[in-house]
DOVO-384671 format. One record per residue (C-alpha): residue in three letters; x, z, y. Coordinates in steps of 0.25 Angstrom, whole numbers, plus 5000, padded with zeros to 4 digits. Each point is the difference from the previous one (the first is absolute). Example, Ala and Ser with C-alpha at 12.3 -4.5 7.8 and 13.67 -1.06 7.14 Angstrom:
2
ALA504950314982
SER500649985014
//
This chain:
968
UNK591950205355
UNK500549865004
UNK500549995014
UNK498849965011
UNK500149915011
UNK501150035009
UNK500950044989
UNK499250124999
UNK500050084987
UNK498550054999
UNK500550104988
UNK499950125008
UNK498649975005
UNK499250134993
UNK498949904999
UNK500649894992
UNK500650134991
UNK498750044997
UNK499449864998
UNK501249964991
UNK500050134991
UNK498649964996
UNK500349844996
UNK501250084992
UNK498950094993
UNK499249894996
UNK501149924996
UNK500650124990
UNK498550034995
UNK500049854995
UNK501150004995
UNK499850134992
UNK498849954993
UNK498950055008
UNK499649855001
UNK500149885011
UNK499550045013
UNK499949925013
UNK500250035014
UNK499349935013
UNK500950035014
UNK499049975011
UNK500650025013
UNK500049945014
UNK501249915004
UNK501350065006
UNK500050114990
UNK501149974993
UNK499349984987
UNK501149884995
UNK501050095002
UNK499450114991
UNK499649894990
UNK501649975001
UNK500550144998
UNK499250034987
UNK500149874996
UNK501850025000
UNK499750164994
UNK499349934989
UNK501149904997
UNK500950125001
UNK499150084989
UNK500149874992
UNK498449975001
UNK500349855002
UNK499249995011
UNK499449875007
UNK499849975015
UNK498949895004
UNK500049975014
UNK498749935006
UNK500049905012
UNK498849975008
UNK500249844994
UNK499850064986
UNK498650035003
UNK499649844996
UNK501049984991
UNK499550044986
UNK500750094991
UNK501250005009
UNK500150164999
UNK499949994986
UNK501349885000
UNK500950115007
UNK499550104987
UNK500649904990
UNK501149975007
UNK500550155001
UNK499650024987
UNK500949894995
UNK501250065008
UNK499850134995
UNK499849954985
UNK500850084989
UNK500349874992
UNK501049915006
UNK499349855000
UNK498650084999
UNK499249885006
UNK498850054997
UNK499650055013
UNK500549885007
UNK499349914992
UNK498650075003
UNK500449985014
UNK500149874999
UNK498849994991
UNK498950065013
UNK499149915005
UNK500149945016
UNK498550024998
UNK499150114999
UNK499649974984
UNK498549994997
UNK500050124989
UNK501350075003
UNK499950124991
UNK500749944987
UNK501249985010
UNK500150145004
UNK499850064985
UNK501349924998
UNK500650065011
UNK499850124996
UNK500450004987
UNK501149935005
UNK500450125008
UNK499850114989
UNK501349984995
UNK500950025011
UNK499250105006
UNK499950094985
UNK501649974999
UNK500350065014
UNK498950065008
UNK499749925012
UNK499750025015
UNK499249895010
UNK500150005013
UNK499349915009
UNK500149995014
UNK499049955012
UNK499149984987
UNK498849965011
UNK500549874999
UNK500249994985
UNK499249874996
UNK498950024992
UNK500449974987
UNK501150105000
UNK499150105004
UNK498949964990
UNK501250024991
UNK500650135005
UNK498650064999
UNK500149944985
UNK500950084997
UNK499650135007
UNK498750014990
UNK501050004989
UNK501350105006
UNK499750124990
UNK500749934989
UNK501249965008
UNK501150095007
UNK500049925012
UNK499750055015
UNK499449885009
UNK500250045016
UNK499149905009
UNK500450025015
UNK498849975010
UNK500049965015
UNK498650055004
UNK500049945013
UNK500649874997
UNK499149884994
UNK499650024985
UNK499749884995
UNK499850064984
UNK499250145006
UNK498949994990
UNK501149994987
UNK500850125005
UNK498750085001
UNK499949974987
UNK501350054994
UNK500050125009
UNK498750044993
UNK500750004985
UNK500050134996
UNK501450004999
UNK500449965014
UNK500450115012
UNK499949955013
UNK500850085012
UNK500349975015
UNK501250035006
UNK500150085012
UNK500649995013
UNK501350075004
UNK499850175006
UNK500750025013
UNK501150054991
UNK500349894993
UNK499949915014
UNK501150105003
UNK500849984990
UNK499849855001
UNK500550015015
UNK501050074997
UNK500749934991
UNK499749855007
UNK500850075012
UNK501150034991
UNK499850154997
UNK499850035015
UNK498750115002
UNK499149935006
UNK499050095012
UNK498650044993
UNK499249945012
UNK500749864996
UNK499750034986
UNK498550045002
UNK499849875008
UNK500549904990
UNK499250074989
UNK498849985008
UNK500049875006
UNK500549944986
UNK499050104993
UNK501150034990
UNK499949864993
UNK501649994997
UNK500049865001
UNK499650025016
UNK500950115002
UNK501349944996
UNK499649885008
UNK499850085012
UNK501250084998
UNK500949874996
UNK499549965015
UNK500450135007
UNK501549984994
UNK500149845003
UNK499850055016
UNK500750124999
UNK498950105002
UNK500550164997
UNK499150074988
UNK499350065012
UNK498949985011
UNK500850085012
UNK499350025013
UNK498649945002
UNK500149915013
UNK498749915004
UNK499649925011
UNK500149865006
UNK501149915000
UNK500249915011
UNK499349894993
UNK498850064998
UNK500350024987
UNK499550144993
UNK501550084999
UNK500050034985
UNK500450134995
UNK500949994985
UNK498650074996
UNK499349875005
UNK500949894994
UNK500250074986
UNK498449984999
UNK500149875005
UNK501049954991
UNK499150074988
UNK498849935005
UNK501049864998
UNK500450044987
UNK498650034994
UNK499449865009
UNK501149914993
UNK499950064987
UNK498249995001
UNK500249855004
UNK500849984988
UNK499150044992
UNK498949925008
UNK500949894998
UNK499550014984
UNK498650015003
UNK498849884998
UNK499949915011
UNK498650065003
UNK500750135002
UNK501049965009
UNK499049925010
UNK499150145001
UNK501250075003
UNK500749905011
UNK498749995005
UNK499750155003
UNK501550005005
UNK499549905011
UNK499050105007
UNK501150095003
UNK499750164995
UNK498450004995
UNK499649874996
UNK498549995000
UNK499649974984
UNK498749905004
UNK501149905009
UNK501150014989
UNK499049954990
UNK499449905010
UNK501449945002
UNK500249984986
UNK498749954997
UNK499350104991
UNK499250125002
UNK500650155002
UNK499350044985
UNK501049894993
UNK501450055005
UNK499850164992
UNK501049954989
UNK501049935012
UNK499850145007
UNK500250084989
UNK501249904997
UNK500750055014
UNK499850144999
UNK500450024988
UNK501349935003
UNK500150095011
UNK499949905012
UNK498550065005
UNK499950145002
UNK498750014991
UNK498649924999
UNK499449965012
UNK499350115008
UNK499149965010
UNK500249864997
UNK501350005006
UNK501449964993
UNK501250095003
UNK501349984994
UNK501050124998
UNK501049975010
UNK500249925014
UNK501249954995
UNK499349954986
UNK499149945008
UNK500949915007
UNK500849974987
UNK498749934995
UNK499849925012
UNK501449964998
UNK499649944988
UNK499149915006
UNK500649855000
UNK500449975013
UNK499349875000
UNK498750074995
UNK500250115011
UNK499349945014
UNK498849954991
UNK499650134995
UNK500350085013
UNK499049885008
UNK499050024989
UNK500250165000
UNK499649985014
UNK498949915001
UNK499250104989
UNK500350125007
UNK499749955013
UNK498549934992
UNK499850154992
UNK499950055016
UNK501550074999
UNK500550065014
UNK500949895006
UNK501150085001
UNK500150004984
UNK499849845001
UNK501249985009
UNK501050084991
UNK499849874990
UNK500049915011
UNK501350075005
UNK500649944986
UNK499949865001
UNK501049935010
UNK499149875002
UNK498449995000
UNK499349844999
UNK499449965013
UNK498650044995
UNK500450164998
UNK500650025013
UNK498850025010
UNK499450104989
UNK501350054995
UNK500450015017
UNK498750095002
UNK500350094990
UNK501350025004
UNK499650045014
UNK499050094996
UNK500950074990
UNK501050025014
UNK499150075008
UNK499450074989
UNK501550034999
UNK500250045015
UNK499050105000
UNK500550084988
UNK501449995009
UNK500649934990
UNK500549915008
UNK501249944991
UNK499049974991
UNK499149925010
UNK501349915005
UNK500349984985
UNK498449955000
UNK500349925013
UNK501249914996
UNK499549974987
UNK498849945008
UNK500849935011
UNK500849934988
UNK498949904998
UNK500149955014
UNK498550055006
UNK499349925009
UNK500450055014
UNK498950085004
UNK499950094988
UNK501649985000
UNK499950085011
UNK499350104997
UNK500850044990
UNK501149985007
UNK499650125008
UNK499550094988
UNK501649974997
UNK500550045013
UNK499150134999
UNK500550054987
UNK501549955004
UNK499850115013
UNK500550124996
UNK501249954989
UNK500449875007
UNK499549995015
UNK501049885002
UNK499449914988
UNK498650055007
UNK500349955013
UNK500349864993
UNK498850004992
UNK499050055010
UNK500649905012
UNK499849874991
UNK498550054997
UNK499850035015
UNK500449825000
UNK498849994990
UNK498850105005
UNK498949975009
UNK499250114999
UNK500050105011
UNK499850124992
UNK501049964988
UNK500949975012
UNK500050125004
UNK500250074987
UNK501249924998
UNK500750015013
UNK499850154999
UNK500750014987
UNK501049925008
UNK500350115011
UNK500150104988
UNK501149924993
UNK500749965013
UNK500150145005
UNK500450084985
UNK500949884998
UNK500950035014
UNK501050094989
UNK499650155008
UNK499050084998
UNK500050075014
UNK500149895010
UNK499449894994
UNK498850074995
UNK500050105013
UNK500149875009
UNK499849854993
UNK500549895006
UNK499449945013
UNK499949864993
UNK499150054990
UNK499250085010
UNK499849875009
UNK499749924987
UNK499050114997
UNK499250005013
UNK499849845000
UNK499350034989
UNK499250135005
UNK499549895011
UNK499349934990
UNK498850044994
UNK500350104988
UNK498550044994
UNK500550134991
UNK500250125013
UNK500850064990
UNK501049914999
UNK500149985016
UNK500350155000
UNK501049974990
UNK500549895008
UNK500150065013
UNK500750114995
UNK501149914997
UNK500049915011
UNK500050155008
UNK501350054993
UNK500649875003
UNK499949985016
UNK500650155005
UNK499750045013
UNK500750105010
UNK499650095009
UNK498850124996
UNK499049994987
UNK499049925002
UNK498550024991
UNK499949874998
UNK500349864992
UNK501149915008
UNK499349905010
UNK499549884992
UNK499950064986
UNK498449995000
UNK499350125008
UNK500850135004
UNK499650124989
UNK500150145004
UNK500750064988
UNK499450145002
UNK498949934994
UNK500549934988
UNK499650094989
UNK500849934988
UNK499149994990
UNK500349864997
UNK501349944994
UNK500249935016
UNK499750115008
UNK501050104991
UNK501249885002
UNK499549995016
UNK500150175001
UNK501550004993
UNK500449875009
UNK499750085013
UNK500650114995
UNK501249954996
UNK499949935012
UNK499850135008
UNK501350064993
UNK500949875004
UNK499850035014
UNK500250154998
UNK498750045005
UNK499550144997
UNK500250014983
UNK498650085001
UNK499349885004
UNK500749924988
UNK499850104990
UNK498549995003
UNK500049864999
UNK500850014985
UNK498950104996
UNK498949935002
UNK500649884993
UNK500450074986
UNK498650064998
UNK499049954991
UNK500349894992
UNK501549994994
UNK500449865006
UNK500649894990
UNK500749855000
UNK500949955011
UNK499250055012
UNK500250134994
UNK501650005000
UNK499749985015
UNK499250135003
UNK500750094990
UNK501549955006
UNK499450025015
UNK499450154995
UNK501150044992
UNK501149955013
UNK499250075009
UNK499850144991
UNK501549995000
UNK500349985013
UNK499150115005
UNK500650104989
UNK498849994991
UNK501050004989
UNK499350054986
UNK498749925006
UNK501149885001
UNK500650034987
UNK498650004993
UNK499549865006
UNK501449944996
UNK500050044986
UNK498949954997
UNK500149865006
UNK500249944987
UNK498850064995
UNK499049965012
UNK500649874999
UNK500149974985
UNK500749854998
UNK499849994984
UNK500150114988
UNK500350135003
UNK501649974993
UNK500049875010
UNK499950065014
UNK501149955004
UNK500249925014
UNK499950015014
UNK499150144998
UNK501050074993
UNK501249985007
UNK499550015013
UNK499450144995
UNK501250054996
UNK500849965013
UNK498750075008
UNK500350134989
UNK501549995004
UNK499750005015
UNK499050124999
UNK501050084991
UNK501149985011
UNK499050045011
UNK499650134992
UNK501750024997
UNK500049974984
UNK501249904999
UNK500349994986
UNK498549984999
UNK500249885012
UNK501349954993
UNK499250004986
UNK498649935006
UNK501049905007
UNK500749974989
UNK498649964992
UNK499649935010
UNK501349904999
UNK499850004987
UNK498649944999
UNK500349905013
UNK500749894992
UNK499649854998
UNK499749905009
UNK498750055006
UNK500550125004
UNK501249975007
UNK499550035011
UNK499750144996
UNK501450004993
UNK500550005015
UNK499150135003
UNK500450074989
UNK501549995004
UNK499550055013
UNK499550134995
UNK501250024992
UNK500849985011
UNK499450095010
UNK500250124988
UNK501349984998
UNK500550005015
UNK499450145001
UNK500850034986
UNK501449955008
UNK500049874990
UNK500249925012
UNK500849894992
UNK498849984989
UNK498850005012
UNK501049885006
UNK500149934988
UNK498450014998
UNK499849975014
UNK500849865000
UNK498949924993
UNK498850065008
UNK500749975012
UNK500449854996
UNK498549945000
UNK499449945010
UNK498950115000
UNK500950125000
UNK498850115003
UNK500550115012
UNK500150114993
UNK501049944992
UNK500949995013
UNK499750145003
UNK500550064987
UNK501449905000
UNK499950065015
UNK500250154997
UNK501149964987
UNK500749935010
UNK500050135010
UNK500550094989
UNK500949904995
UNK500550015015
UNK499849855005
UNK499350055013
UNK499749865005
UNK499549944987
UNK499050114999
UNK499549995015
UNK499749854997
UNK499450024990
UNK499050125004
UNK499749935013
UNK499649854992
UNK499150114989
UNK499450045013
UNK499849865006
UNK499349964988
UNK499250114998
UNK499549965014
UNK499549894998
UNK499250054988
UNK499450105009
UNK500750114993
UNK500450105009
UNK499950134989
UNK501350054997
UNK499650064987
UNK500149874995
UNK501649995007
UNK500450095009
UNK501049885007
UNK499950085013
UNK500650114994
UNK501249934993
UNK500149915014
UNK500350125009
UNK501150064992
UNK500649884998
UNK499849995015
UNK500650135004
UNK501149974990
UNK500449885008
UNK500050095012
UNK498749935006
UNK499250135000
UNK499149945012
UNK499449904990
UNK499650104990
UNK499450105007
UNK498749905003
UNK500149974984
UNK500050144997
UNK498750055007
UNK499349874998
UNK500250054986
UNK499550145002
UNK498849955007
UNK499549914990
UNK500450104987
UNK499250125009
UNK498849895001
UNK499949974986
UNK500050144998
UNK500750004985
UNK500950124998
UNK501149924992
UNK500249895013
UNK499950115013
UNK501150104992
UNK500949864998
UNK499949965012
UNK500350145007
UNK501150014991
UNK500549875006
UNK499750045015
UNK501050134996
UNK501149924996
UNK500249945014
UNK499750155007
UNK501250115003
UNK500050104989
UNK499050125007
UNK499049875004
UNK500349944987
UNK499650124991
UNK498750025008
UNK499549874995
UNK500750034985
UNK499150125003
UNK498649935001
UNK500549904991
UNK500050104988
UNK498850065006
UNK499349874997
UNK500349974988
UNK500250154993
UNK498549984993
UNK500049864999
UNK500449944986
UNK501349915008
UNK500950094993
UNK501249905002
UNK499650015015
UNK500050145001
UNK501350024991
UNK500749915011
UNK499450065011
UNK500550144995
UNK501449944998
UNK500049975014
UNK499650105005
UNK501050084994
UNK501049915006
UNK499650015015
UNK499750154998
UNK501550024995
UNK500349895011
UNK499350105010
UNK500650144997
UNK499150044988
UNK500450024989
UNK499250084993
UNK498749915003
UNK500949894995
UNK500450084987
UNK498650014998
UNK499749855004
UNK500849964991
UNK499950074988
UNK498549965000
UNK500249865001
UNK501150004991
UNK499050064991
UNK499049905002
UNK501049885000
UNK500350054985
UNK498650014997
UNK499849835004
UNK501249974991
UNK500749955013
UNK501450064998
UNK500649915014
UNK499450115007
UNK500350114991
UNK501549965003
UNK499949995015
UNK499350145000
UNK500850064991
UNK501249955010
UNK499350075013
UNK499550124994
UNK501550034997
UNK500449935014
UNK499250125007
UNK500550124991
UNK499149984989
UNK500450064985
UNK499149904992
UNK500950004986
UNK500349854995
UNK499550064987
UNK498649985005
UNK500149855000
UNK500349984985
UNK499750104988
UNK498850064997
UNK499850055014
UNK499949865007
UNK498849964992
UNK498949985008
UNK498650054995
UNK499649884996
UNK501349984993
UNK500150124992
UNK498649984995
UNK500149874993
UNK501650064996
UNK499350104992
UNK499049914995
UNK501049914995
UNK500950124996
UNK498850044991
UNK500149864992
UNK498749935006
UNK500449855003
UNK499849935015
UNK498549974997
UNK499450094997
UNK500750095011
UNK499649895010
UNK498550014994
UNK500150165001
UNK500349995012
UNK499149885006
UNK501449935004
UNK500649864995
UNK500850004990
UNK501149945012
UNK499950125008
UNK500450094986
UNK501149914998
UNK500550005013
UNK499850155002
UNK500850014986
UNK501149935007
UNK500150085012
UNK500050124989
UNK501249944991
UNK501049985015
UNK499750125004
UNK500150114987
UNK501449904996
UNK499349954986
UNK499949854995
UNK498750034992
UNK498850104996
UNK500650044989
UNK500950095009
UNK498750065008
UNK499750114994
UNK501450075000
UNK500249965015
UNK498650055006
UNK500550124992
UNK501350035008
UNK500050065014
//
């Protein structure tokens, strides 16, 4: 066959072999006497049908059947006998005669004009043809005959009546799905006894193969990639090529590789290859629909462009109502539009659905950009009469740029109600979309306000900063006490998730916005709930030393015991985690806190901005006190509890701050490829301007791993901007505090742990599970031979880790307390240290503890306890994936007569557990996901476990595994 789009030669296609071996047959059969016979081709568009009508057309000029190709435009429709002109003309070239004008003459001879009684004129054009056909037999093709005028087709089926005296094969090509002006003539020829009619099919799985195939150049393609185009396309040749001619033009490989998913920074959905090849198919089929809209009667269009105004489901009876007829008189329009392919079938339940989103945007595409903002406003204003929910009104409203003064108060309503209808879905990128659109037509101030705050709400959770702005302008505007006090709590929540950390800032928020807090909490507030809610800011804002105390600060409304707060409303929960997280700043007993974060995570799952406070406080706290799978559990989910759009969209201030939490707890528990990984993510997602603050934590996090890796450089290269603001947080000082230690700036690191500790001070932060300063302080201390000073620092430490109770702070801190001790002394607190921590889940703690402890019992005179010591936390150390240790422990275990071969910290022998299963799940040829599914890990963790895997067997890939698990 002739070449397809593309360059493409469709020969091959078994399809179009069989198709054109049966246009041959029919061609030799009248030729041989059996009499004229007629064919009908109808098929959909993009199935190559001119091709094929090409290809037989050359065989037939090849077999010397002087054949005759007339080619139909859509502009032929209204042009009378203008298929029949192309006839006369190829029959004039294909004359026998040189100067044989006959036909041309007849040419000239047709009417412009549809005659009154035609039928004498087409007697003598056919006995005008007779001749040439009985001297030669003949073959007519005719393509896109749907468009043929309908005088050539009263003609053609002329002709047909009369084909079983002639040797001549007439071939109509049909577009079903495109307009067909002449459908009532073409009916008519294919019911002559002598026509056939047939439908070309679309392509197997094998010819899309074999298509592939040879578009990339001969190269096989992979057989997922081959099902996947055939399917999208649904074997129509036409879509296929085009979706292939794509793949090349960008470089794509014949193949879908690894399946990756999940969000990209953006917000955007990550698309898999899967995912755009369907998108691209979707485009293809749209644009080719809207051409062949394009053709359609005006009424046609209007229905369709309509029904595309309503987004996915538009209701029959207010389609019909905006164009002025009833729902009974657009059958023939509707059955116009599906069979054209633009609607998936008739209406069902009165509603209009097109096949695909993307052809539903090209049709409103087409809509005049003039014509556009009137049909959006009067979409509007009927959904909003036929009683539609507001938040399918203000999806029209969101279209047009400027409203007349008239529409705004009813348009501003809308708008407002759509937000909060919005808010409490949590889709709160979808409310501020609601709120600026209605802030653009300049409100008047009270209700400007109003939805000033509704803005600042929704902005809470993904733009705190913008939040702030909006909320402080609408607080200029309200009078009302109750609307002030919804709008000035929403302000506390942004000010305190905007500070950039999510420890410190949400564990202690700035005294400014508690003092801002409690002017208000003077006033009269008349919802108790949000009083509770407000006090239990305004608590965590004014810190107080000395012992706990049951009750609200003086001057916050009247003292509340909190034995008594039962948190069954949204305040009383935020109150209970406020004074629990308060409780656990000054390192009160952690059963006390603990208590307090129970009760506020029953019943009811909290949601929007107040709810990144409790669970932020519940999850630090649960961390802090070693709670670490009930942590884990509430940080995972705090996208999920705090939903900020579509389930693709989460993306914001929730999810990095969940995966620096994730991070922080995978440290605690000792998993540091999992920390690396969440850290990693979280840095990731941090970017743009409203999250630069949380940029600034994320380095922080990513810091504080990679200076217990020995990547002392990258952590000082992370920590320069966190530390060049003017709201550097504490524990930033803390981490460049211990890089500078190991890095052996003694000095540097003292200055800093000292200012970490003075501004933790003053935050009334005294639990060193958040920094342990002290600890860093005293060494530094008795490095620069001022022992006297660290002493007090050491047991101050000691005392507060043991009143706080958590296993993960008292084994640090008796660690520390060791390190300042002679060895016999030293190796009694190494001793309780380990004790401490041996059933808790610090396995980092306790692999340094036991490191230690090996060193001051070889320091001691015991080496055997120090053999032991050491093997187990070498062990352990290899385990976490923190090969620093590994090395120093491998170095004292040799030190004190150890025989530890070096063998066992590369081959096969060195993989950890952990490691060695996900080698040999690899090995066995499943890919990262679904390893990290299989085994409830992320995807980062596989991939950094992997990587330990490859430096420790020698290899660069997996595709070395299996032979090096194999070797002992």
């Amino acid at each position: 066959m002739g070449a397809a789009p593309g360059g493409r030669d469709a020969s091959v296609e078994p399809e179009r072999v069989s198709e054109l071996s049966d246009l041959l047959a029919y061609a030799r059969a009248s030729r041989t006497g059996a009499g004229g016979r007629a064919v009908i081709i109808r098929t959909p568009s993009g199935m190559w049908c001119r091709e094929l009508l090409v290809e037989f057309t050359d065989r037939q000029r090849r077999a010397g059947a002087a054949p005759i190709l007339v080619s139909c435009q859509h502009r032929d429709a209204d042009q009378p006998f203008a298929a029949l002109r192309q006839l006369l003309t190829g029959l004039d070239d294909a004359a026998d005669t040189p100067g044989d004008s006959r036909f041309d003459e007849l040419r000239r001879a047709l009417p412009h004009a549809v005659p009154d009684n035609d039928r004498q004129l087409f007697d003598e054009l056919y006995e005008a043809l007779l001749p040439a056909v009985r001297r030669c037999p003949r073959v007519i093709v005719v393509d896109h005959a749907q468009w043929m005028d309908d005088a050539s087709l009263r003609w053609f089926a002329h002709l047909v009546r009369r084909l079983s005296r002639l040797p001549l094969l007439v071939v109509l090509g049909v577009r079903v799905d495109d307009d067909l002006p002449a459908r009532d003539a073409l009916e008519d020829i294919g019911a002559q006894a002598a026509c056939h009619e047939t439908t070309l099919r679309p392509l197997s799985v094998h010819s899309a193969r074999e298509l592939v195939q040879r578009a990339y150049g001969g190269r096989a393609p992979d057989e997922p990639f081959v099902r996947l185009c055939h399917q999208v396309t649904g074997g129509v040749p036409e879509y296929l090529a085009r979706l292939v001619d794509t793949q090349l033009q960008a470089g794509l490989p014949p193949e879908l590789g690894p399946t990756r998913s999940g969000i990209h920074v953006d917000g955007r959905p990550r698309l898999t290859r899967a995912d755009h090849i369907r998108r691209i198919a979707a485009r293809i089929e749209a644009a080719a629909v809207t051409t062949r809209l394009a053709r359609q009667s005006e009424r046609v269009r209007a229905l369709a462009q309509t029904a595309a105004l309503f987004g996915d489901g538009a209701d029959l009876d207010i389609v019909a109502d905006l164009l002025g007829t009833g729902p009974d008189r657009l059958d023939g329009p509707l059955a116009e539009l599906v069979r054209i392919g633009a609607l998936r079938r008739a209406p069902v339940g009165s509603r209009l659905m097109f096949r695909t989103p993307e052809l539903r945007d090209a049709v409103h595409d087409t809509i005049p950009e003039k014509l556009l903002r009137d049909r959006h406003l009067r979409a509007a204003r009927r959904l909003g009469d036929y009683g539609a929910p507001p938040v399918r009104v203000a999806e029209h409203l969101l279209r047009i740029d400027t409203l007349d003064l008239d529409d705004h108060a009813w348009a501003g309503a809308v708008l407002h109600e759509a937000g909060r209808t919005a808010l409490e879905a949590g889709a709160t990128l979808r409310c501020a979309e609601y709120a600026r659109r209605a802030l653009r037509d300049d409100p008047a101030p009270e209700h400007r306000a109003r939805l000033l705050v509704l803005l600042g709400r929704a902005e809470v959770p993904t733009a705190p900063e913008a939040a702030a702005r909006h909320l402080e302008e609408a607080l200029r505007l309200l009078t009302d006490p109750a609307e002030r006090a919804e709008a000035v709590l929403e302000l506390c929540h942004a000010h305190v998730l905007r500070q950039g950390d999510c420890v410190e800032s949400v564990m202690r928020p700035a005294r400014s916005t508690a003092s801002r807090l409690g002017e208000l909490a003077e006033q009269d507030c008349p919802d108790p709930d949000v009083r509770l809610r407000l006090r239990a800011v305004v608590h965590q804002g004014a810190p107080h030393g000395g012992r706990p105390t049951r009750e609200l600060p003086h001057g916050t409304d009247s003292p509340v015991d909190f034995t008594r707060v039962t948190g069954v409303t949204a305040g009383e929960r935020e109150l209970l985690a406020a004074l629990a997280s308060d409780s656990a700043c000054r390192a009160e007993p952690s059963s006390v806190a603990l208590d307090l974060i129970e009760r506020a995570l029953s019943g009811e799952a909290p949601r929007g901005s107040a709810s990144a406070l409790l669970l932020l406080r519940s999850v630090v706290v649960l961390a802090w006190a070693g709670r670490l799978d009930e942590a884990r559990a509430w940080a995972a989910g705090l996208t999920a509890t705090i939903p900020i759009g579509p389930a693709h969209s989460r993306i914001g201030l929730p999810a990095v701050v969940a995966h620096c939490l994730c991070a922080d707890i995978a440290l605690r528990a000792g998993n540091l490829p999992e920390a690396l990984s969440e850290a990693r993510t979280a840095s990731r997602l941090a970017r743009g301007p409203e999250l630069s603050a949380l940029a600034q934590l994320t380095r922080v996090q990513l810091a504080r791993i990679r200076v217990i890796l020995g990547q002392h450089d990258a952590a000082t290269a992370m920590l320069r901007g966190s530390l060049g603001v003017p709201r550097a947080r504490a524990t930033a000082l803390g981490v460049r505090g211990r890089c500078r230690h190991a890095m052996g700036d003694i000095r540097g690191a003292l200055t800093d742990y000292l200012e970490c500790g003075r501004r933790l001070a003053e935050l009334g932060i005294v639990n060193p599970a958040l920094s342990d300063w002290r600890g860093g302080a005293a060494l530094a201390l008795t490095e620069l031979d001022r022992c006297a000073e660290a002493v007090p620092l050491l047991d101050e430490g000691l005392d507060i880790a043991r009143r706080w109770g958590a296993a993960a702070t008292i084994g640090e801190a008796l660690r520390n307390r060791a390190r300042i001790e002679p060895p016999r002394a030293a190796a009694r607190f190494l001793e309780e240290s380990v004790a401490v921590l041996e059933h808790s889940g610090a396995r980092l703690q306790l692999a340094e503890s036991l490191v230690e402890s090996g060193r001051m019992y070889a320091l001691a005179g015991q080496p055997a306890a120090a053999r032991q010591s050491l093997r187990r936390g070498m062990g352990l150390a290899q385990e976490c994936g923190w090969d620093l240790l590994v090395e120093r422990a491998h170095k004292d275990l040799l030190a004190c007569g150890g025989r530890l071969r070096r063998t066992s910290l590369s081959g096969p022998g060195s993989l950890t557990p952990s490691e060695r299963q996900i080698a040999e799940l690899a090995a066995a040829g499943h890919t990262n996901r679904a390893i990290a599914e299989f085994l409830c890990v992320t995807r980062g963790t596989v991939e950094v476990h992997l990587t330990h895997v490859y430096r420790k067997l020698g290899i660069s890939g997996r595709s070395a595994l299996s032979t090096r698990l194999a070797s002992k």
